[in-house]
C-alpha positions as a Python dict, from the first residue, in 0.01 Angstrom:
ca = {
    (1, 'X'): (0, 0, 0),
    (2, 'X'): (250, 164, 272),
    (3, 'X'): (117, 474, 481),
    (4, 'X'): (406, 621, 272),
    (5, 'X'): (294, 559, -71),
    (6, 'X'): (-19, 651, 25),
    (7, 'X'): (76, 972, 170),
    (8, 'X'): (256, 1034, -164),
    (9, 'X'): (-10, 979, -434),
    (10, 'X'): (-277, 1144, -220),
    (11, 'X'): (-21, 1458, -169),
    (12, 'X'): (54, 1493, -562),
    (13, 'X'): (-333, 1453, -685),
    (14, 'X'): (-374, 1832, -629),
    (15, 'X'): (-75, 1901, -800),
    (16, 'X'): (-213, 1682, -1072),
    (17, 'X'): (-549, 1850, -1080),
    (18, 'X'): (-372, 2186, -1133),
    (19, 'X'): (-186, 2014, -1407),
    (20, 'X'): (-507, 1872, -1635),
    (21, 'X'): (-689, 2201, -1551),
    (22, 'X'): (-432, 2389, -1607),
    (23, 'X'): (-330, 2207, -1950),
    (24, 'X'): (-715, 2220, -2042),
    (25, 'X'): (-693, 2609, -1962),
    (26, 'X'): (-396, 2625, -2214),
    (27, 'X'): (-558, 2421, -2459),
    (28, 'X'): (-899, 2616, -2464),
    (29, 'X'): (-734, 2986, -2504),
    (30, 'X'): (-497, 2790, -2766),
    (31, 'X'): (-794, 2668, -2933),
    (32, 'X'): (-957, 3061, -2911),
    (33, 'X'): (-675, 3180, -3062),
    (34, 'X'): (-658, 2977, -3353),
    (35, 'X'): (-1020, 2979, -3466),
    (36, 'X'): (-961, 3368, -3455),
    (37, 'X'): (-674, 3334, -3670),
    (38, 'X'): (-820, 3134, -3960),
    (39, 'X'): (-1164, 3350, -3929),
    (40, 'X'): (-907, 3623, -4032),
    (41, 'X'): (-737, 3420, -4275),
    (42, 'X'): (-1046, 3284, -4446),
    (43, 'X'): (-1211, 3636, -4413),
    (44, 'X'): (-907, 3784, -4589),
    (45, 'X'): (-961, 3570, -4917),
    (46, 'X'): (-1159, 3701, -5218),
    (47, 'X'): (-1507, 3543, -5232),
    (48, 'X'): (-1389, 3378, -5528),
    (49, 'X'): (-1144, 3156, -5388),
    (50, 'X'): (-1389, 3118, -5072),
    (51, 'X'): (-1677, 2993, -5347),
    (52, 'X'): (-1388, 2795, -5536),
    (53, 'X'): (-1263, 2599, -5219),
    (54, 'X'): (-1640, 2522, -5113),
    (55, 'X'): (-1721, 2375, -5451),
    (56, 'X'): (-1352, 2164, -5400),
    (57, 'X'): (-1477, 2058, -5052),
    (58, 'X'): (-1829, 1958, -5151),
    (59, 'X'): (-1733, 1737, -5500),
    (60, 'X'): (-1481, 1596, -5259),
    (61, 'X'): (-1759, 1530, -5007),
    (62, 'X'): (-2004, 1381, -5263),
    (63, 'X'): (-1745, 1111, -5438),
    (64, 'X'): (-1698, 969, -5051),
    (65, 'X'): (-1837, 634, -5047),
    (66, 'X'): (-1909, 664, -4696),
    (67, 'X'): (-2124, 960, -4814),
    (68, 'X'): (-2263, 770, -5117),
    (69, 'X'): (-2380, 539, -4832),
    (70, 'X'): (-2551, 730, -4599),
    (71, 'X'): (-2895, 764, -4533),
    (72, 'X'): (-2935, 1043, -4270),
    (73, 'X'): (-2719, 1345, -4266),
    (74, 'X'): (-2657, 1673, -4057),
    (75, 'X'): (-2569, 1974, -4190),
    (76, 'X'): (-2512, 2326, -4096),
    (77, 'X'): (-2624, 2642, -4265),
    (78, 'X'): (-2310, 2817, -4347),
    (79, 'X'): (-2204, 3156, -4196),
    (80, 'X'): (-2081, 3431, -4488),
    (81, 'X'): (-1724, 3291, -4335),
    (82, 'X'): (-1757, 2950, -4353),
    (83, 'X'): (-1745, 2631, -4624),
    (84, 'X'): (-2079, 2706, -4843),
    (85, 'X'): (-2283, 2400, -4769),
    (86, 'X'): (-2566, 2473, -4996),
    (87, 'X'): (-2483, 2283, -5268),
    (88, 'X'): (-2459, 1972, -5034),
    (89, 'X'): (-2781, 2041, -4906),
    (90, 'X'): (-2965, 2074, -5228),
    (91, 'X'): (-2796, 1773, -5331),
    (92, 'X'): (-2872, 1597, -5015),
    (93, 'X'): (-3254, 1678, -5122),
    (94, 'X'): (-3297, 1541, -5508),
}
């Protein structure tokens, strides 16, 4: 590699350093900003439709094959905000 070439890739690795942290910055408070979004969204809906939309995502969840196949599992406890996983978990346990 030429002294010149050399001098040119070492000279723009800071810049591209700045770059990928700088991106990864962006990405993180992007990231922040969303999950506080749909926490409002999701917060905003009546407990009905929160109860409705967990019982959608679990039946959904228990017809996957993959699912149907499985022999170990992990699971979260659900926050009052979050996809009620209880009815996974007790099904998880018969």
């Amino acid at each position: 590699m030429s002294t010149i070439l050399q001098k040119t890739v070492l000279s723009s690795i800071p810049r591209l350093k700045f770059c990928k942290m700088a991106t990864m910055s962006t990405m993180r408070e992007a990231k922040t900003k969303l999950r506080k979004e749909m926490k409002a969204k999701i917060k905003s809906l009546p407990m009905e439709n929160r109860i409705a939309q967990s019982k959608s995502v679990t039946e959904k969840l228990l017809k996957l094959p993959e699912f149907q196949r499985s022999q170990s599992l992990s699971l979260y406890l659900h926050m009052p905000d979050e996809i009620q996983t209880e009815d996974i978990l007790v099904e998880c346990l018969k």
